[in-house]
N, C-alpha and C positions, 0 to 999 in steps of 0.2 A: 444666667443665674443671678438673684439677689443679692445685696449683701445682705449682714446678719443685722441683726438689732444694735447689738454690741460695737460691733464693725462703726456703725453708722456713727452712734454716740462719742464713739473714741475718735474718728475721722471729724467730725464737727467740733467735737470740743478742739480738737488741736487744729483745726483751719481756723477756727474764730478766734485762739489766743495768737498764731501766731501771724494771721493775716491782719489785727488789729494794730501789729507794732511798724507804727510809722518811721519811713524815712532818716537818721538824725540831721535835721536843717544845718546849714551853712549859718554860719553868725551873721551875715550881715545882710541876712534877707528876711521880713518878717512874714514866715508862711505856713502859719496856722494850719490852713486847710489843705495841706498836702500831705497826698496818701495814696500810694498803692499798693497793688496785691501785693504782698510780698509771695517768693518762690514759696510753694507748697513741700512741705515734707511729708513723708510716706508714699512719694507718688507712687515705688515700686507694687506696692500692694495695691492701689487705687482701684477699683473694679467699674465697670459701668451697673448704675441703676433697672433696677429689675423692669420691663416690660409692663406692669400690671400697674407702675406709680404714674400710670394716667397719662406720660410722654404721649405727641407732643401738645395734648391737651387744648382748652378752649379759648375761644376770646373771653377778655378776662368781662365780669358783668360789672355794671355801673354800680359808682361807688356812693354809700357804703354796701357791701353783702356778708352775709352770714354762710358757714359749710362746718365740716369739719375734716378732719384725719383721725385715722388708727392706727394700730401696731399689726393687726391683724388683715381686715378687709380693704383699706383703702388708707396706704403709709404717706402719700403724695396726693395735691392739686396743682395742679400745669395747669397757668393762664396765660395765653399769648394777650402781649401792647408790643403792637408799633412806635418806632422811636426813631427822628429825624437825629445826626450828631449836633449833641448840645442841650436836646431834650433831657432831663432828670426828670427819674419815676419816682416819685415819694408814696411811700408805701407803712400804713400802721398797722399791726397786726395784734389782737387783743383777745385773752382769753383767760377763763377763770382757773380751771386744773389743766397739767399736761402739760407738755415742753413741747413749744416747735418752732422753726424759723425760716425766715425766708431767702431764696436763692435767687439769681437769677443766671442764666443758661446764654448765651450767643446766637444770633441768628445763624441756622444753616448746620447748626449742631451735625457733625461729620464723624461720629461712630456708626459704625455696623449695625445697620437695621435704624435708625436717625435716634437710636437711643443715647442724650448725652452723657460725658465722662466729666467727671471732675478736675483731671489733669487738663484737657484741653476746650472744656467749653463752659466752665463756672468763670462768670466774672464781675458779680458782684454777690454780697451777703447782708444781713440784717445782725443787729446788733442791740441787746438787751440787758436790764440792768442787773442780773445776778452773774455769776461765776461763771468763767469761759465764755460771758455773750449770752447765756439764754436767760430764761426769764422773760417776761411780759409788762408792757408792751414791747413788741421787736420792734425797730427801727431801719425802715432800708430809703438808703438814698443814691442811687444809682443814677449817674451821666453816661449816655451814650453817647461813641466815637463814629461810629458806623452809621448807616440807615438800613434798617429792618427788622422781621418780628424778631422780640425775645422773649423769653418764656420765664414766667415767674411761678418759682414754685414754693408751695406754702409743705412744708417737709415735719413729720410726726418725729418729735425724737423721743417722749416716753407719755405713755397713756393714751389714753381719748382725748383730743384736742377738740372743743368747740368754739370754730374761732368768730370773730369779727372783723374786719380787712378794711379800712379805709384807705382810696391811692387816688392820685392826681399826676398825672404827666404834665410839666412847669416847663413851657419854654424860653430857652435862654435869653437875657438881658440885653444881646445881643447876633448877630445875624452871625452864623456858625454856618460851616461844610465844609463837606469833603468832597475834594474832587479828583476822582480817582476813575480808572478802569482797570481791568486784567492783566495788561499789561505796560509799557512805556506809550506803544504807538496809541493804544486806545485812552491813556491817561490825557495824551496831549490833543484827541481829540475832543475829550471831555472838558478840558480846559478851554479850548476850541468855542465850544458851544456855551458854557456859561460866562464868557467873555465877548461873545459876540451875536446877536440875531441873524434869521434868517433874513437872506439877503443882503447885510450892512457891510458887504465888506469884498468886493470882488478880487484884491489883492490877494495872495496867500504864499509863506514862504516855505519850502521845502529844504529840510536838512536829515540828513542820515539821523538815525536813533542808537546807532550800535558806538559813537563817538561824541563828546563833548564841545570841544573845540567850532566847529561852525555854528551851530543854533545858541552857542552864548553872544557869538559874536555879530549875531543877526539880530539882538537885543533894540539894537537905537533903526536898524532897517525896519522891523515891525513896528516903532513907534511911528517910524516919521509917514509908514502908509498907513500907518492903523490896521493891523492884520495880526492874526494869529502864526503861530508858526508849529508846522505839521510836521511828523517824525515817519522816516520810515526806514527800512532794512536796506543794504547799500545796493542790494543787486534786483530786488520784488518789491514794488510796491504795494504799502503797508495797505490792509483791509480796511475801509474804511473811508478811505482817504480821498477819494473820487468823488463818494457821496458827500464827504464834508464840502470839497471844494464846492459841488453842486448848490449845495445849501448856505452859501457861505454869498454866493454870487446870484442870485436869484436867475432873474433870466439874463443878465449881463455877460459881457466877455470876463473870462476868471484870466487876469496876470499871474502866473504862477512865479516865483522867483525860488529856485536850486539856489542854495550855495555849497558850495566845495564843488572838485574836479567828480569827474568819470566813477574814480575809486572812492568815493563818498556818495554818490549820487548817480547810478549806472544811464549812459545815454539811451538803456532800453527803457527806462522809467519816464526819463523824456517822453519818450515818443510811444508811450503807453498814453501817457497824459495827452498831449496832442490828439492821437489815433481819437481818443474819447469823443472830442470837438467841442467849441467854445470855451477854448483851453489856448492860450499864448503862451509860452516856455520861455522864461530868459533865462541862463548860467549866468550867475556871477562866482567868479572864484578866480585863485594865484596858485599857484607852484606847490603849496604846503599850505599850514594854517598859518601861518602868519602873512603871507603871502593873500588867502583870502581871506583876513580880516582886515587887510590894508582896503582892499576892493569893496568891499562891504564897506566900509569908512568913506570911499571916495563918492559910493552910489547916495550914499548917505545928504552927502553936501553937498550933492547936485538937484537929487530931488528936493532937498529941500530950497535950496538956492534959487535953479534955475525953471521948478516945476511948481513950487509954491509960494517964492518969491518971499523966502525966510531970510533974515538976518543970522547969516552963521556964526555961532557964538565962540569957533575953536576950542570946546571943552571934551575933552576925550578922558576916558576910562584904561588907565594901564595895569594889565593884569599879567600873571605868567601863563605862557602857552600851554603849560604839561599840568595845569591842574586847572581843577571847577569853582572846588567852594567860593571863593571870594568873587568870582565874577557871576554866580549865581545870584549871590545875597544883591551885588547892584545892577542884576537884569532890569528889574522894576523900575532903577530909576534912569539906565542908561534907552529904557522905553518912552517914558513918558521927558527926557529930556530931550531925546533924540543925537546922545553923546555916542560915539565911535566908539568900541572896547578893540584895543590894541593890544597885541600879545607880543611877548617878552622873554627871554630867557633870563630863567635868576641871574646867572651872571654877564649876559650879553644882550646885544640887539642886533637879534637878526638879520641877515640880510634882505631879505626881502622887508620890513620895517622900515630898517635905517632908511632904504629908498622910495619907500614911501610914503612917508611921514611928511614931507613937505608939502604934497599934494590934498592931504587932509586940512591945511591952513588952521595948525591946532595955535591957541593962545597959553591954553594950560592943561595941562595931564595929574590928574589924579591917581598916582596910583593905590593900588587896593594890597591889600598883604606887609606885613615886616622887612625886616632885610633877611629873613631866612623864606621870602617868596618871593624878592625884586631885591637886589642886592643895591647900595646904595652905589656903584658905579652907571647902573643903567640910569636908575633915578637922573644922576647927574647929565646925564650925556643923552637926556632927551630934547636938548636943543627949546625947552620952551621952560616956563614956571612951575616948580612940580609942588605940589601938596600930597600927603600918604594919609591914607584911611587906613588903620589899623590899631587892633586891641591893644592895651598892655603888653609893654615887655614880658615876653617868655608865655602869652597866649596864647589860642589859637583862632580857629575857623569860625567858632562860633562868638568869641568877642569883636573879631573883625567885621562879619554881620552884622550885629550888635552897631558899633560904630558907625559902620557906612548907614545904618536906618538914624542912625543919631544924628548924621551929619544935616542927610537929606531932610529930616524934617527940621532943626536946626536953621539950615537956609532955606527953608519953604522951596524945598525940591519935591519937597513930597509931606506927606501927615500920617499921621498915628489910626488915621480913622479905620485903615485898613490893615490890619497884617496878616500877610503869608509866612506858613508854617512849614517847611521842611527837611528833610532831615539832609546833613552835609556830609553827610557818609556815602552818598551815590547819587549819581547825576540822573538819570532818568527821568526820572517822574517830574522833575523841575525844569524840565528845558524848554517847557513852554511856556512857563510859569509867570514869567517877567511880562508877557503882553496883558496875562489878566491881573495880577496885582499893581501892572503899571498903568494899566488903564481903569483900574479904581483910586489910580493917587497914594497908593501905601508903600508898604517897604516890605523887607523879606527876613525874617529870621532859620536861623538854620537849628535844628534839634537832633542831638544823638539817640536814637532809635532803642539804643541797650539801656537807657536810662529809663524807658519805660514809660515816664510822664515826660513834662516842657523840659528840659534842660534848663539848668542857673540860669545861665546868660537870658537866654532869650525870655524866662519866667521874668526877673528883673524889669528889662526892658518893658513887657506889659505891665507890669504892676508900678512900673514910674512912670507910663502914660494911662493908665487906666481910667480917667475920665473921658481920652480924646478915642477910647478905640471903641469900635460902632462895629464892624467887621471881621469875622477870623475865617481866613481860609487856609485848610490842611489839602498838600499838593502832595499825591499820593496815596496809596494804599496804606493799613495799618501796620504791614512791616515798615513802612517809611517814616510813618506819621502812630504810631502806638495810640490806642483809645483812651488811653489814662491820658494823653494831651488835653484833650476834652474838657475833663472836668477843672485840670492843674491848670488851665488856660481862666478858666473862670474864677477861680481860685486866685487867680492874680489882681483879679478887679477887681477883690471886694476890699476893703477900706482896710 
């Protein structure tokens, strides 16, 4: 069933006055062009759109075109454009009597019968210079997060509308994606693949996906072979996974390298992998994680030392064992330095550490987090020079990111040209993350996912490098990475 006329008028006027009220910015950031939906009120009544307003309607025709809407025969026109993330639709809408304005809908719109709803599949609108938003010309400027069609509709809200439609899809100023799959295991093979060509790379490392702890600590291992690092479930391995190896290794022997034991990496997965053929199996791994992050450190300084005849620099990464964020944010650089990530207890040094620490030949240990994530007794009692990467007193996770990308580009560990975007609220999606943004030269910012758009911290950091950045890649899906990133990321580069 339709809504009513009324319905419709009163739902628009009150989406366009209160979707219009931006943000209140932070004082000490100049950010203009920041804006998102805000939450809709009246969702309880929201109804989906009636059947007959042309859903999911046509590719939209070159621009400029003429049509029109009714109240009566024909209340809606649905035009499908395709949209890469990054892409803005700019969109003019012109007409002499009648009120209308323009919507745009989500790819994949998911009500009952592919009709969409307002609550869940409006995510961008138009904006015009009389009362509540309407009036003529509308105005729509829409950035997409995602890649796929979305549907713009040109919506009757009183009289015979006969319009005129000028639009141009603008793409971004710079190189924008998402790199995402369905799930964790298929996210890191999508990272996988636009980090690496077919055939470049016969090395590949294998870590459980249901745990953190190893595939951060595999960080400076994937740098120092140049490899992706692949995720899969502790006891089945992950779909997919085979055929990447395949494509990864062309016709070459595939090294595969496990880290962690048995119960992170089942010896049936092994010798799945093996059974395959042109598949080599090494375990590396200790007792616990800290245990195998010491060993991962050790393969570390040997491949590089005695396989590629590096000067070992003794710089290691000190993080705490029982959490991600922070060793997320310096995956990227502990890749492309090919630095050790050593884990810690806030208030101690494990055993399995303390005895292996010498065997890494470290000179200095950075570590990442405050003293409420490394307390300053370990700091002291790591037997070498310590330096702390972390935000302001009384921060968090995402000012420590923040910092670690300062530092890194800073000391030309790393540049601006590239930054990874993800959110520090869960590990998944980023635990491949560090081989592709470390092997483009960037750094990692972390974003909280409830905030909708970029988060402070990480918007800041763009917008005080925004001449050097060339690159944004969002690591994860839109629960991780929100589509309002998109545009609030662009929004940072502009002067």
């Amino acid at each position: 069933m339709g809504v009513s006329r009324k319905s419709i008028s009163l739902l628009v006027g009150v989406l366009l006055l209160t979707m219009l009220l931006p943000p209140v910015p932070a004082a000490a950031r100049p950010r203009a062009s920041r804006r998102a939906l805000a939450p809709m009120p009246l969702r309880a009544s929201i109804r989906t759109l009636a059947a007959d307003d042309d859903f999911p309607g046509v590719p939209i025709p070159a621009s400029p075109f003429s049509d029109s809407v009714d109240e009566v025969s024909d209340e809606a026109d649905v035009f499908q454009v395709h949209l890469e993330p990054g892409d803005t639709l700019e969109a003019t809408l012109s007409a002499g009597i009648g009120e209308a304005v323009m919507l745009v809908f989500q790819p994949n719109a998911s009500a009952p019968g592919g009709i969409p709803t307002w609550e869940n599949d409006l995510v961008g609108f138009s904006e015009g210079p009389g009362d509540e938003g309407l009036g003529f010309p509308q105005i729509l400027s829409f950035t997409a997060g995602t890649s796929g069609t979305y549907y713009l509709m040109v919506l009757d809200i009183q009289g015979t509308v006969s319009y005129a439609l000028n639009w141009e899809v603008v793409a971004p100023p710079i190189s924008m994606k998402r790199v995402a799959g369905k799930n964790r295991y298929e996210t890191a093979l999508a990272i996988s693949k636009e980090a690496f060509a077919d055939g470049s790379s016969p090395n590949v490392i294998l870590a459980q996906g249901a745990g953190y702890a190893d595939a951060l600590a595999a960080s400076a291992l994937a740098g120092s072979y140049d490899c992706p690092i692949l995720l899969t479930p502790p006891t089945s391995l992950a779909n997919g996974v085979i055929e990447e190896i395949d494509r990864l290794r062309g016709g070459a022997t595939a090294n595969v390298m496990i880290v962690g034991g048995p119960k992170s990496v089942s010896d049936g997965i092994a010798g799945t992998l093996t059974a395959h053929g042109g598949i080599v199996v090494k375990r590396i791994k200790g007792n616990d994680r800290y245990g195998t992050a010491i060993e991962i450190g050790k393969e570390v300084r040997r491949h590089e030392t005695a396989d590629l005849g590096h000067s070992w620099t003794g710089e290691a990464f000190v993080t705490r064992g029982n959490g991600y964020a922070d060793a997320l944010a310096a995956a990227p650089i502990a890749f492309a330095r090919k630095m050790p990530v050593v884990l810690v207890a806030k208030t101690s040094i494990p055993g399995a550490t303390a005895a292996g620490l010498p065997a890494l030949g470290l000179s200095k240990a950075y570590v990442l987090g405050d003293t409420a994530s490394v307390d300053a007794y370990v700091a002291s009692h790591l037997g070498v020079p310590v330096e702390r990467f972390c935000g302001p007193a009384g921060t968090g996770r995402m000012e420590t990111a923040a910092n670690i990308a300062s530092q890194a580009v800073g000391r030309s560990w790393a540049n601006a040209g590239t930054i990874g975007i993800t959110t520090g609220w869960a590990f998944p999606d980023a635990l491949g993350g560090g081989s592709l943004i470390g092997k483009m030269g960037g750094v990692m910012l972390l974003t909280k996912p409830d905030d909708e758009i970029l988060s402070d911290t990480p918007w800041q950091f763009v917008y005080d490098h925004q001449t050097s950045v060339a690159n944004m890649r969002a690591l994860g899906s839109k629960t991780s990475v929100p589509d309002l990133v998109f545009p609030d990321f662009l929004g940072a580069l502009e002067p």
